[in-house]
C-alpha positions in Angstrom: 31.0 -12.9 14.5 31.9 -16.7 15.6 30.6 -19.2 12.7 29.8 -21.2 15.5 27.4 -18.4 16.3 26.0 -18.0 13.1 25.6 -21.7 11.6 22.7 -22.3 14.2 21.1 -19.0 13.4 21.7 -19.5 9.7 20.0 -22.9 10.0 16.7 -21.3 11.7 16.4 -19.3 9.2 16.6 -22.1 6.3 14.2 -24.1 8.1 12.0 -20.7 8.2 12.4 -20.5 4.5 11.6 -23.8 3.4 8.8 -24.3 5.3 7.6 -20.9 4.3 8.2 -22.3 0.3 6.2 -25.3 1.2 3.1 -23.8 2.5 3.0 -21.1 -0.2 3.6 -23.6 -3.1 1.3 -26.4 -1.2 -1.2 -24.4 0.5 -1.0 -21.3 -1.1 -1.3 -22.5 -5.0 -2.4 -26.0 -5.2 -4.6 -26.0 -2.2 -6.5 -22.4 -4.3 -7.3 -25.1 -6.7 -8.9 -27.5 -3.7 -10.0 -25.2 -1.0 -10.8 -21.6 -2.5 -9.5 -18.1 -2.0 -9.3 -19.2 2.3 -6.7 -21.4 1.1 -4.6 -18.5 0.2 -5.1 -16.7 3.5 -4.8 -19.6 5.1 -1.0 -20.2 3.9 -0.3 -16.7 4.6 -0.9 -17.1 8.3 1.0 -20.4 8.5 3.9 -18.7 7.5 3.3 -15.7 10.4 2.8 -19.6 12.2 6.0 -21.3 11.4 7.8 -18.1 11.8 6.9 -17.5 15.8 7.3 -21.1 15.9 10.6 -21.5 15.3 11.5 -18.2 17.0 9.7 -19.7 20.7 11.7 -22.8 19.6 15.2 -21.2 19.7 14.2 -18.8 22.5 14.2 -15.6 20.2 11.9 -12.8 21.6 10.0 -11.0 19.3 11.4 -7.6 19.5 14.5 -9.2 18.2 12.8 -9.6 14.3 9.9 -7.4 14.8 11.8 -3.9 16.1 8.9 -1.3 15.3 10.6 2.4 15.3 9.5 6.1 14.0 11.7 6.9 11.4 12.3 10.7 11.1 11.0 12.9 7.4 14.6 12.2 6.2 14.8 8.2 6.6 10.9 8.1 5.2 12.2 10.4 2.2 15.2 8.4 1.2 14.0 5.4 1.7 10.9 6.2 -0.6 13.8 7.1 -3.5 15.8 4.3 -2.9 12.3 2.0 -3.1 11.3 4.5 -6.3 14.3 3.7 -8.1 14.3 -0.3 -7.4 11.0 0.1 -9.0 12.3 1.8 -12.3 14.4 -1.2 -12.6 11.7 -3.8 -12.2 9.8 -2.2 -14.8 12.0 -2.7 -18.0 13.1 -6.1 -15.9 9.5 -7.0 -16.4 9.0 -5.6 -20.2 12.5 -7.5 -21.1 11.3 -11.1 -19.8 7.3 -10.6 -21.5 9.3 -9.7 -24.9 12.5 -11.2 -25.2 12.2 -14.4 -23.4 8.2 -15.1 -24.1 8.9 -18.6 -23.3 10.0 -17.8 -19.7 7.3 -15.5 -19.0 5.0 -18.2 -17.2 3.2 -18.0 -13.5 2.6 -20.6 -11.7 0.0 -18.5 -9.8 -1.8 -15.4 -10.1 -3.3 -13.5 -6.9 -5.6 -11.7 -9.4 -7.0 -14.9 -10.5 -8.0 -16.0 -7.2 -9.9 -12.9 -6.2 -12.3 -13.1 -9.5 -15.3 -14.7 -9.6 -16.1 -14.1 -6.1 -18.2 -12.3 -4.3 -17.3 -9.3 -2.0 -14.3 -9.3 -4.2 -13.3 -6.3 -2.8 -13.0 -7.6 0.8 -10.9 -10.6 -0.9 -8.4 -7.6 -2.0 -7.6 -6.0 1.0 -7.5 -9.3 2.8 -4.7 -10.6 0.4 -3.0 -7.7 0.2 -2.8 -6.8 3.7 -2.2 -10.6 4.7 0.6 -11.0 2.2 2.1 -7.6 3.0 2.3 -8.2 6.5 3.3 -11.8 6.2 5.7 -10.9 3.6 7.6 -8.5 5.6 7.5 -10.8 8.5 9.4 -13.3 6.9 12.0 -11.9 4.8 12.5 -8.5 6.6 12.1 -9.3 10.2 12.8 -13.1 10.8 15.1 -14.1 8.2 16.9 -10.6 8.3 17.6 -10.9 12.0 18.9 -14.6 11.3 21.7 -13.9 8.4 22.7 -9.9 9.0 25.9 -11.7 10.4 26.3 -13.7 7.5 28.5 -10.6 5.8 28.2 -7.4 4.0 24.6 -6.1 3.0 25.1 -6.7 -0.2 25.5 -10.3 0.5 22.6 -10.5 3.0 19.9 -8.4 0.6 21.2 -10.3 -2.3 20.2 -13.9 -0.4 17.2 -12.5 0.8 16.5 -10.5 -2.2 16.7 -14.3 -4.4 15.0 -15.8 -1.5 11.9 -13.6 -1.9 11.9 -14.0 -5.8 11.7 -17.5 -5.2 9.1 -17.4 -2.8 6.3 -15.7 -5.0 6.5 -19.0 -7.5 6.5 -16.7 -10.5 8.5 -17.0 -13.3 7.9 -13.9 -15.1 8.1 -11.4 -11.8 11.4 -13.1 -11.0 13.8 -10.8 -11.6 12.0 -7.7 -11.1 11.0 -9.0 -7.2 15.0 -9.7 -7.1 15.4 -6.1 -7.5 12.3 -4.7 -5.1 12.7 -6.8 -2.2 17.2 -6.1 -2.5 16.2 -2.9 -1.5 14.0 -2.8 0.9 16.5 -5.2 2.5 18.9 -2.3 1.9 16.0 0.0 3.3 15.5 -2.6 6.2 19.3 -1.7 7.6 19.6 1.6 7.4 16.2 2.3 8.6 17.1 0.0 11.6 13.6 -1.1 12.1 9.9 -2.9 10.5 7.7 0.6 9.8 9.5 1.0 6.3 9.6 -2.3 5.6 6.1 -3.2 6.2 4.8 -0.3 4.6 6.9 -0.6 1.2 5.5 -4.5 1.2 1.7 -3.5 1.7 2.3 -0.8 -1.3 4.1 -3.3 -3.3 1.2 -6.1 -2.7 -1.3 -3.1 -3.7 0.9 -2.3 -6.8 1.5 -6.2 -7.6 -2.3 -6.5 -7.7 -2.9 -3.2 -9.6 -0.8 -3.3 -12.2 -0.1 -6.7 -13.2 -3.0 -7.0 -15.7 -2.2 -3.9 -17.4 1.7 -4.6 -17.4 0.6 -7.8 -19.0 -1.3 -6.5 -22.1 0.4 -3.3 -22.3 3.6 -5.3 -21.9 2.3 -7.1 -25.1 1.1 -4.5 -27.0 4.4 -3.1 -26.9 6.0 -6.1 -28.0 3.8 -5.7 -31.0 4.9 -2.6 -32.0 8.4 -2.6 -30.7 11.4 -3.7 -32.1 14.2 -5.3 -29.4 16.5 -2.2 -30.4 13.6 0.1 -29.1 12.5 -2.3 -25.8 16.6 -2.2 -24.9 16.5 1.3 -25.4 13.4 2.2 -23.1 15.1 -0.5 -20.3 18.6 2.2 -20.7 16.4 5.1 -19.9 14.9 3.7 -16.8 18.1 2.7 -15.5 19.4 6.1 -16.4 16.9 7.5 -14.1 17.2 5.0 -11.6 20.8 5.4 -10.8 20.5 9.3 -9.3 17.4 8.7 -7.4 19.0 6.0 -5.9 22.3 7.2 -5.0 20.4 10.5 -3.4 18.1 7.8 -1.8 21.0 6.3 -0.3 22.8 9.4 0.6 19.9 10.2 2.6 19.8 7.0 4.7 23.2 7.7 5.2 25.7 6.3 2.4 28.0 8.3 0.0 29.0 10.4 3.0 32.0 12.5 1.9 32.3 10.6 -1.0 34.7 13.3 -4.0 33.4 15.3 -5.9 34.4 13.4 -9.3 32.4 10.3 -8.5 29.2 12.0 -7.7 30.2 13.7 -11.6 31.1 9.8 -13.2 27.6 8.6 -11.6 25.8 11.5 -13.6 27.9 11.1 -16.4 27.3 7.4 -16.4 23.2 7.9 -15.8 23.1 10.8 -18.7 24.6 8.0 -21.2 22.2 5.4 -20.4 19.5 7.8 -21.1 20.7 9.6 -24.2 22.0 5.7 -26.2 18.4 4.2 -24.8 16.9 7.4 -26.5 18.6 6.7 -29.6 18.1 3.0 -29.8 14.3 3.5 -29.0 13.9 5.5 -31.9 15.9 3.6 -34.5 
């Protein structure tokens, strides 16, 4: 496509972004501290806000960022392996940080924090999770998706939005693992050619995020106490190992790998059955 075509689209979509990265840092965390939990439902709709804003501004209609389809069994299925395997990365991604890199391993802002202490904590859950879910996939998978597709490959788009994202969330310790979640559901996003994935892999990531981050915490650190970085290396191998085959049949369902030989389908086995057998052996040296 023209770059004259693209710079104004690209420029929407940073203005989109920062704006977005104000109100969660601004509203989001420090106004928590001011204003209560409303402050962090409050920044979650000004970013739905400044997202229709800018789109009325630039005379985008919203079926051209918010394309609701009905994916068929096979789209749902591969796009839940390719998701399931971004999430056996994030997992060691998330151990590696907690252990190896203590230092680094500090939030700026917990959403599990926020809801504690209060009453009708439960309604403060599905509030925040469906909020940031929805406003979530809003951003990065409708608006800011439909504003840099053109930008080049899909590798290049998911990897911007993918950093973008992992930014966003104003979490140190989460940082690379969100990296790795929100590349593919980018992925997922354009091969499933519309928001009913999306959304739905960002309300069960919100769910997950709020689930299991206090137990990935102290389990995360009870492992480091009786782990050795030989045997926390090892355990990140395996997961990869697994990842790699539930992602490439993931993909091949959405539609990739298509007559791709024999002999590479065999290398990517090869390749995931190493990882698992040396992250075996080093977790049990």
């Amino acid at each position: 496509m023209d770059k004259k075509k693209i710079m104004p689209k690209l420029l929407d979509a940073l203005t989109v972004y920062a704006s977005s990265l104000i109100i969660a840092a601004a509203v989001g965390n420090f106004g928590y501290r001011i204003l209560g939990i409303w402050a962090i439902y409050l920044s979650r709709f000004l970013v739905i806000a400044a997202v229709f804003a800018v789109a009325i501004k630039t005379h985008l209609k919203t079926r051209a960022f918010l394309k609701f389809n009905m994916p068929g069994a096979r789209e749902f299925l591969g796009s839940g392996m390719v998701y399931g395997g971004a999430l056996l990365l994030a997992f060691p991604l998330l151990l590696l940080v907690q252990i190896i890199v203590p230092d680094f391993a500090v939030t700026c802002f917990h959403i599990t924090e926020a809801v504690k202490g209060h009453s009708f904590w439960y309604l403060h859950i599905i509030l925040v999770i469906v909020i940031t879910g929805i406003s979530e996939a809003v951003l990065f998978d409708g608006y800011l998706y439909s504003r840099i597709k053109d930008l080049g490959t899909i590798i290049k788009v998911a990897a911007l939005l993918g950093a973008g994202y992992a930014l966003y969330q104003l979490d140190l310790y989460t940082l690379f693992s969100l990296f790795v979640v929100e590349f593919a559901i980018v992925y997922i996003r354009s091969r499933s050619g519309g928001m009913t994935i999306p959304i739905s892999l960002h309300l069960l990531s919100a769910v997950l995020a709020f689930a299991v981050r206090d137990f990935a915490n102290d389990t995360s650190e009870l492992l480091g106490a009786r782990m050795g970085a030989f045997s926390v290396i090892g355990m990140a191998l395996i997961f990869v190992g697994a990842a790699l085959p539930v992602t490439a049949i993931g993909m091949r369902l959405l539609g990739d790998f298509k007559g791709r030989p024999l002999y590479e389908k065999a290398i990517l086995l090869f390749t995931a059955f190493i990882f698992i057998a040396v992250g075996y052996a080093m977790s049990h040296v």
